[in-house]
PATI-596682 format. One record per residue (C-alpha): x negated, z negated, y; residue number from 0; residue in three letters. Coordinates in nm, 4 decimals, always signed. Layout:
// PATI-596682
+----------+----------+----------+-----+------+
!        u !        w !        v ! pos ! code !
+----------+----------+----------+-----+------+
!        X !        Z !        Y ! NUM !  ALA !
...
+----------+----------+----------+-----+------+
// end
This chain:
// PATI-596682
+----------+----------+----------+-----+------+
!        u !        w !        v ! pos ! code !
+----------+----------+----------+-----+------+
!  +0.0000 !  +0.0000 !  +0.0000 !   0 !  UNK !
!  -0.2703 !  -0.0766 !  +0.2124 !   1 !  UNK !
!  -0.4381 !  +0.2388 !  +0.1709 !   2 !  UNK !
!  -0.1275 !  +0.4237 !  +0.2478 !   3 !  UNK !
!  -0.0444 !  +0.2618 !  +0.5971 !   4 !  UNK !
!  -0.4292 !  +0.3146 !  +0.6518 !   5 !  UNK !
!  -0.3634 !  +0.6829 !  +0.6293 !   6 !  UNK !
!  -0.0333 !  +0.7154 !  +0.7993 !   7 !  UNK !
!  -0.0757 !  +0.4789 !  +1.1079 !   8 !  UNK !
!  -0.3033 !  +0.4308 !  +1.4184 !   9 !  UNK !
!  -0.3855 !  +0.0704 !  +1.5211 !  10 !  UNK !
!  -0.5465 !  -0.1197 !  +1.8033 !  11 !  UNK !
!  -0.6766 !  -0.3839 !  +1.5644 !  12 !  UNK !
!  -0.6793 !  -0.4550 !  +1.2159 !  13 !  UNK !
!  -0.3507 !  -0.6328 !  +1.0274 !  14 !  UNK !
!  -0.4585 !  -0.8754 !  +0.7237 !  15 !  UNK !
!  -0.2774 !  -0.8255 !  +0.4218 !  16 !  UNK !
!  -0.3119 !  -1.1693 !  +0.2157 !  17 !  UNK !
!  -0.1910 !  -1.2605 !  -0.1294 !  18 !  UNK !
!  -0.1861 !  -1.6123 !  -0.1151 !  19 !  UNK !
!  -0.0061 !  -1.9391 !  -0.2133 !  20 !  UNK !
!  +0.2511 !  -2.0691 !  +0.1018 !  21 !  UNK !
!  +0.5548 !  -2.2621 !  +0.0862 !  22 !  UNK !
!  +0.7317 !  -2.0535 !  +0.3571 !  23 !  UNK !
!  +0.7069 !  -1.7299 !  +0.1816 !  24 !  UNK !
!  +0.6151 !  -1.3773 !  +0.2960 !  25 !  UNK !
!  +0.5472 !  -1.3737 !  +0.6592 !  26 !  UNK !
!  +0.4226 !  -1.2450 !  +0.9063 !  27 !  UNK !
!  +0.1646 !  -1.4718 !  +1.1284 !  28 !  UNK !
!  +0.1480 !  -1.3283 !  +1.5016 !  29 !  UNK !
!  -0.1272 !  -1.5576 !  +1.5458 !  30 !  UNK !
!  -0.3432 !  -1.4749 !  +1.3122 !  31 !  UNK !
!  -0.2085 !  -1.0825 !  +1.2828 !  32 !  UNK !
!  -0.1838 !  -1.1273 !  +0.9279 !  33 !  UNK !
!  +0.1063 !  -1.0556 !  +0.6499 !  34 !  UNK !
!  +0.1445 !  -1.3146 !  +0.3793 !  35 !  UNK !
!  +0.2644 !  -1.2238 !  +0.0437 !  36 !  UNK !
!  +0.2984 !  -1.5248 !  -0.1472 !  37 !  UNK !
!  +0.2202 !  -1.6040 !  -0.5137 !  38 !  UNK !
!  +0.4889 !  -1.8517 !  -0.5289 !  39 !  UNK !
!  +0.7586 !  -1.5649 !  -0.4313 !  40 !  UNK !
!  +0.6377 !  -1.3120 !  -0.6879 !  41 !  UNK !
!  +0.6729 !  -1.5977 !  -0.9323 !  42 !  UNK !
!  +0.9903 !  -1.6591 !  -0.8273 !  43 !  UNK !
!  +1.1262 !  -1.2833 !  -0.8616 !  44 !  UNK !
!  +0.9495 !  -1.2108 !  -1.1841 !  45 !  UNK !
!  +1.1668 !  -1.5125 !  -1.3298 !  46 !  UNK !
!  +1.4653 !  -1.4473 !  -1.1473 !  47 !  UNK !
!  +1.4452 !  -1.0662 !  -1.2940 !  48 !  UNK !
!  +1.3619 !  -1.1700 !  -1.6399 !  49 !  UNK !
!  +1.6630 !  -1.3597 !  -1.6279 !  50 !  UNK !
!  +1.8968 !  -1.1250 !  -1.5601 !  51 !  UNK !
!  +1.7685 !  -0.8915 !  -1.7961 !  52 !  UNK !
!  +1.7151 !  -1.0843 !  -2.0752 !  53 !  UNK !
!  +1.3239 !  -1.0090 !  -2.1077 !  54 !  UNK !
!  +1.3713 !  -0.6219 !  -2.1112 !  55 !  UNK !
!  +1.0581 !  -0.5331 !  -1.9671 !  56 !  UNK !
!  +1.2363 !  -0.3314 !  -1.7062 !  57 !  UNK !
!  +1.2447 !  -0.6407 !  -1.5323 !  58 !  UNK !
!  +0.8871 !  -0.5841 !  -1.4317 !  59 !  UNK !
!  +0.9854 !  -0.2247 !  -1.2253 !  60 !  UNK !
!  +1.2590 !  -0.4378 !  -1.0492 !  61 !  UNK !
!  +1.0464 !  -0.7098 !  -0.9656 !  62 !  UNK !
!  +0.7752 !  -0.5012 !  -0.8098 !  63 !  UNK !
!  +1.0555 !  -0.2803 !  -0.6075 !  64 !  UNK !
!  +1.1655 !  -0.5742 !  -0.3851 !  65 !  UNK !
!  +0.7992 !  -0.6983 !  -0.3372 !  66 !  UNK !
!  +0.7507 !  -0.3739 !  -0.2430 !  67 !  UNK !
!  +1.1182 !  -0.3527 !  -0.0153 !  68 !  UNK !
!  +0.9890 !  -0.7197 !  +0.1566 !  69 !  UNK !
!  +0.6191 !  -0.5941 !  +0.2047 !  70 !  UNK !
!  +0.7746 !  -0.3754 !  +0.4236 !  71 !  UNK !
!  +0.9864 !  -0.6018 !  +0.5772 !  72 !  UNK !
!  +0.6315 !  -0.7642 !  +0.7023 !  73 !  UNK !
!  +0.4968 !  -0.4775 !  +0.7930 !  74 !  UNK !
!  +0.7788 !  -0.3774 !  +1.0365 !  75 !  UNK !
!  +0.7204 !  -0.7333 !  +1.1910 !  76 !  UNK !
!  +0.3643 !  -0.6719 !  +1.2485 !  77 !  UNK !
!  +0.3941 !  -0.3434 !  +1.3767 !  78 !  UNK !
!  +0.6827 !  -0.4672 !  +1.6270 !  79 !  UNK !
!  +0.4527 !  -0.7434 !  +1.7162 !  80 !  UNK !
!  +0.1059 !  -0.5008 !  +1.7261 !  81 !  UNK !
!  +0.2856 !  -0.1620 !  +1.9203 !  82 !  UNK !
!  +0.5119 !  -0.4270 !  +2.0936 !  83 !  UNK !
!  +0.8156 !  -0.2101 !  +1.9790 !  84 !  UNK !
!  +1.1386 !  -0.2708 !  +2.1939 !  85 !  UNK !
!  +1.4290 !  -0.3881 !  +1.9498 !  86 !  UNK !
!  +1.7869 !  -0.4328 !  +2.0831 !  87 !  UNK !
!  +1.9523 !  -0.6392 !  +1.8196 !  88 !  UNK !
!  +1.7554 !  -0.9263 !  +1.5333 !  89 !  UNK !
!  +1.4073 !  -0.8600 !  +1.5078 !  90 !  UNK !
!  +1.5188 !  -0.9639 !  +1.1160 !  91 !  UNK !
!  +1.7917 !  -0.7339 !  +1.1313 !  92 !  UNK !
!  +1.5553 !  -0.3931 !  +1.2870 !  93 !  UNK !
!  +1.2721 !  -0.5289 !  +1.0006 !  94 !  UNK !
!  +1.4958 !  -0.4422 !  +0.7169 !  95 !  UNK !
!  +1.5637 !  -0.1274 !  +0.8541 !  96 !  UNK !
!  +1.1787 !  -0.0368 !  +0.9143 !  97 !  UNK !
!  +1.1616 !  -0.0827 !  +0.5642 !  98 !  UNK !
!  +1.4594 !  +0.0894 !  +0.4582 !  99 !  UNK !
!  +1.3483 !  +0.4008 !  +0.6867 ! 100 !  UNK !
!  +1.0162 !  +0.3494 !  +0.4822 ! 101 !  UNK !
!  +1.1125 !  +0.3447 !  +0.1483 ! 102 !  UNK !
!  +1.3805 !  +0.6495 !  +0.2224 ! 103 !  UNK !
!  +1.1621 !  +0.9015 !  +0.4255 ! 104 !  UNK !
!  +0.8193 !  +0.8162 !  +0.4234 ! 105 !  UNK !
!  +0.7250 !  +0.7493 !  +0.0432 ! 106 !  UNK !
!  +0.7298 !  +1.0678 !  -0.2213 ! 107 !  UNK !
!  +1.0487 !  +1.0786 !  -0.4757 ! 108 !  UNK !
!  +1.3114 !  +0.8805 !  -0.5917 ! 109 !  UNK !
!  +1.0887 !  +0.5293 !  -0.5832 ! 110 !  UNK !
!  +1.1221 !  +0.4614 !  -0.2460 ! 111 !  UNK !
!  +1.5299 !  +0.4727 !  -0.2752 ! 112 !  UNK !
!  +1.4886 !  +0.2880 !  -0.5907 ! 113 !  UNK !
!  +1.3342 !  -0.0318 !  -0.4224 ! 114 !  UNK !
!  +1.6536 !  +0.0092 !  -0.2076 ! 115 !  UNK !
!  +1.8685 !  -0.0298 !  -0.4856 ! 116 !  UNK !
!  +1.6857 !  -0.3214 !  -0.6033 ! 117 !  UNK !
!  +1.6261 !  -0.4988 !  -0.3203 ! 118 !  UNK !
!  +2.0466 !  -0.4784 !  -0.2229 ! 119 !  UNK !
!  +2.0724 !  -0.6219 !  -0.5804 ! 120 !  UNK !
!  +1.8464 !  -0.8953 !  -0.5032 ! 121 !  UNK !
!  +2.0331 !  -0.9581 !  -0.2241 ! 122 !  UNK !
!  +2.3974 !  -1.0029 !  -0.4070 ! 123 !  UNK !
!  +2.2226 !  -1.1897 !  -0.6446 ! 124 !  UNK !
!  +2.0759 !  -1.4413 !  -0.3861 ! 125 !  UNK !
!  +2.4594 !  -1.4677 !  -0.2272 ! 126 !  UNK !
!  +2.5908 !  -1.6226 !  -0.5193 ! 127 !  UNK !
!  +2.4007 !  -1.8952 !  -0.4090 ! 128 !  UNK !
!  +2.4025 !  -1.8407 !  -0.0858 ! 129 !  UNK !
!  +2.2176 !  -2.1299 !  +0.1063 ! 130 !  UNK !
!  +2.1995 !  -1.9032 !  +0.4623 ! 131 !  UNK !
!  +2.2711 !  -2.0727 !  +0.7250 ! 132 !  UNK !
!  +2.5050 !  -1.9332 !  +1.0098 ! 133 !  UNK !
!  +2.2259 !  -1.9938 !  +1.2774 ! 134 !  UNK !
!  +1.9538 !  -1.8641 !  +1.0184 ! 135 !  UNK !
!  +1.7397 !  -1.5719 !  +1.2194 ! 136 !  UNK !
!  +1.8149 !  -1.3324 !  +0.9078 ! 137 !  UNK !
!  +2.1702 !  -1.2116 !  +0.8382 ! 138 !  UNK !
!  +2.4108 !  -1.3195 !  +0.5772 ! 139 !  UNK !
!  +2.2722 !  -1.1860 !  +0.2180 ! 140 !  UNK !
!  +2.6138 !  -0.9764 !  +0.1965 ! 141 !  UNK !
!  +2.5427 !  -0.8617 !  +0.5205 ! 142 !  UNK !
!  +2.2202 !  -0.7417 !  +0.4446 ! 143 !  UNK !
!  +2.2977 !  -0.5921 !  +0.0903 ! 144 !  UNK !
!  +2.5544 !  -0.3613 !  +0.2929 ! 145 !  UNK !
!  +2.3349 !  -0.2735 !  +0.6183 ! 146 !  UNK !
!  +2.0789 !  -0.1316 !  +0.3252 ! 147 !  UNK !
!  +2.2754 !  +0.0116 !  +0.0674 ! 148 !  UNK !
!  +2.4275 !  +0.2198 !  +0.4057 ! 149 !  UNK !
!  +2.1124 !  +0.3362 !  +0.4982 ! 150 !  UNK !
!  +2.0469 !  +0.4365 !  +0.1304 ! 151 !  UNK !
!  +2.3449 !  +0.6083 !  +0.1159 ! 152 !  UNK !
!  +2.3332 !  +0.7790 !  +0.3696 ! 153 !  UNK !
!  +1.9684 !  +0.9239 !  +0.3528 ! 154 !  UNK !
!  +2.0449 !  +1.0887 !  +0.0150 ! 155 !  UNK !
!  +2.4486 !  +1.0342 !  -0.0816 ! 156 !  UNK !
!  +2.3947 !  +1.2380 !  -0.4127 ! 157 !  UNK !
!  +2.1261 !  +1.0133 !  -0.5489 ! 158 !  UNK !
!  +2.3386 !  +0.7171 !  -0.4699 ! 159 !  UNK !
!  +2.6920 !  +0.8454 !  -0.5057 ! 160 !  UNK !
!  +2.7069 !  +0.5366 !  -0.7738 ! 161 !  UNK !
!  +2.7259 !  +0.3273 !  -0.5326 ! 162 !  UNK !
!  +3.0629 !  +0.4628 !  -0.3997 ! 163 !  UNK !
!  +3.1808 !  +0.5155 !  -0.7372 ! 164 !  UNK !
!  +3.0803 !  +0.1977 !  -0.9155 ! 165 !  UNK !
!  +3.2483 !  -0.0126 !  -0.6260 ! 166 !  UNK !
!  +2.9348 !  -0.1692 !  -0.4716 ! 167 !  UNK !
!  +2.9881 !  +0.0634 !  -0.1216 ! 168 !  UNK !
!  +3.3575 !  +0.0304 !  +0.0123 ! 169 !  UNK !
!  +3.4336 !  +0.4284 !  +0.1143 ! 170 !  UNK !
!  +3.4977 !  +0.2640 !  +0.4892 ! 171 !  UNK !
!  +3.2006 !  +0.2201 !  +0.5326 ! 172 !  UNK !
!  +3.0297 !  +0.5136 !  +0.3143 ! 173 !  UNK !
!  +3.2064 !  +0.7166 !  +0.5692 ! 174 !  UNK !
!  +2.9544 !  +0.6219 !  +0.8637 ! 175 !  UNK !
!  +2.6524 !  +0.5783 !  +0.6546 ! 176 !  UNK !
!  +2.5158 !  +0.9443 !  +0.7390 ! 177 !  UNK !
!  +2.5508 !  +0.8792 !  +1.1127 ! 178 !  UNK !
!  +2.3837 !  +0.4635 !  +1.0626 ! 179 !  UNK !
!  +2.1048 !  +0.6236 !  +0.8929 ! 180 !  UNK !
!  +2.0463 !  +0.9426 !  +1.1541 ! 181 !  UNK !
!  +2.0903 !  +0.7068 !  +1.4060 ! 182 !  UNK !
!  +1.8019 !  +0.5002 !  +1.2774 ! 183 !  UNK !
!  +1.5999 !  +0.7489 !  +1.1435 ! 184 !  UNK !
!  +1.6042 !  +0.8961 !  +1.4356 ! 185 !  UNK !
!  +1.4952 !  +0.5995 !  +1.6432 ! 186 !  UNK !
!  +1.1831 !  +0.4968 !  +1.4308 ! 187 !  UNK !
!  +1.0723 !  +0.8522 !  +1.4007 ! 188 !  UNK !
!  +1.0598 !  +0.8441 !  +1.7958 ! 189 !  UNK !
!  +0.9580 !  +0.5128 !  +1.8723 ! 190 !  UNK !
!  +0.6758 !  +0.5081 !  +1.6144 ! 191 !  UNK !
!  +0.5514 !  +0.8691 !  +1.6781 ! 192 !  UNK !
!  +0.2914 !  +0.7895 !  +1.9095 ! 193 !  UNK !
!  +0.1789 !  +0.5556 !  +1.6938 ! 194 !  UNK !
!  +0.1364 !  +0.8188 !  +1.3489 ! 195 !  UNK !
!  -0.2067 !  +0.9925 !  +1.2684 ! 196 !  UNK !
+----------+----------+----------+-----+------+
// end
């Protein structure tokens, strides 16, 4: 991953990518201009996915996807932070879409839209214990599970048309999901352009 953004972005400085054990989880540290993946996390998915699928060793692919979907969570952070991108709604809110936009236009194939998929899982999963707060800087794990899945949906509707037929994307709101993800295609793609080698 590392060796990707090297290739595909200009910075000012350099942005420390650290594996590491922390009791917050992943994070980005402004101060330090670092990104903390934590060991303690990955633990915590690889379980959570071996779980649910009964130690088919597909849990593995699903456990890397949404290290791979909150990576680039971080990464949005930092770059906000680095580029000092404007953002007009949660910073939360516009780092899940930098990694959405990511995952959907920027990385080769089907993988990218498959850590998507995952990660909205992930999401439903974690709201059937939901312990978010109202006043919690991220938005409700529902919330977030939708906001994605839209902006997979929209980005490629035939790969995820399963979505709208399997239930998990209300029609209402598959409707809009080409215009949510032009929209914010749209505004990356000109708000990080100065910023691409």
């Amino acid at each position: 991953q590392a060796q990707w953004l090297n290739s595909e972005f200009r910075l000012p400085y350099d942005v420390a990518i650290a594996l590491t054990e922390c009791d917050i989880g992943p994070h980005y540290d402004s101060s330090q201009k670092a990104i903390f993946m934590c060991y303690e996390f990955i633990s915590y998915l690889d379980t959570l996915f071996y779980q649910e699928f009964n130690g088919d060793p597909r849990y593995i692919d699903e456990t890397n996807r949404v290290i791979d979907f909150v990576f680039y969570h971080e990464v949005g952070h930092a770059l906000i932070d680095v580029y000092e991108l404007p953002t007009t709604g949660p910073e939360e809110d516009a780092a899940d879409s930098f990694s959405s936009y990511i995952m959907a236009d920027l990385t080769e194939g089907t993988g990218g839209q498959d850590s998507i998929y995952t990660a909205g899982g992930w999401f439903v999963l974690m709201s059937q214990n939901d312990g978010t707060t109202y006043w919690d800087t991220h938005s409700l794990h529902m919330q977030r599970y939708y906001n994605i899945s839209c902006f997979s949906y929209g980005s490629n509707p035939i790969y995820n048309q399963d979505l709208v037929d399997e239930g998990w994307l209300p029609p209402a709101r598959a409707m809009w999901c080409d215009k949510e993800y032009t929209q914010q295609k749209n505004s990356w793609d000109e708000i990080l352009q100065p910023f691409f080698k």
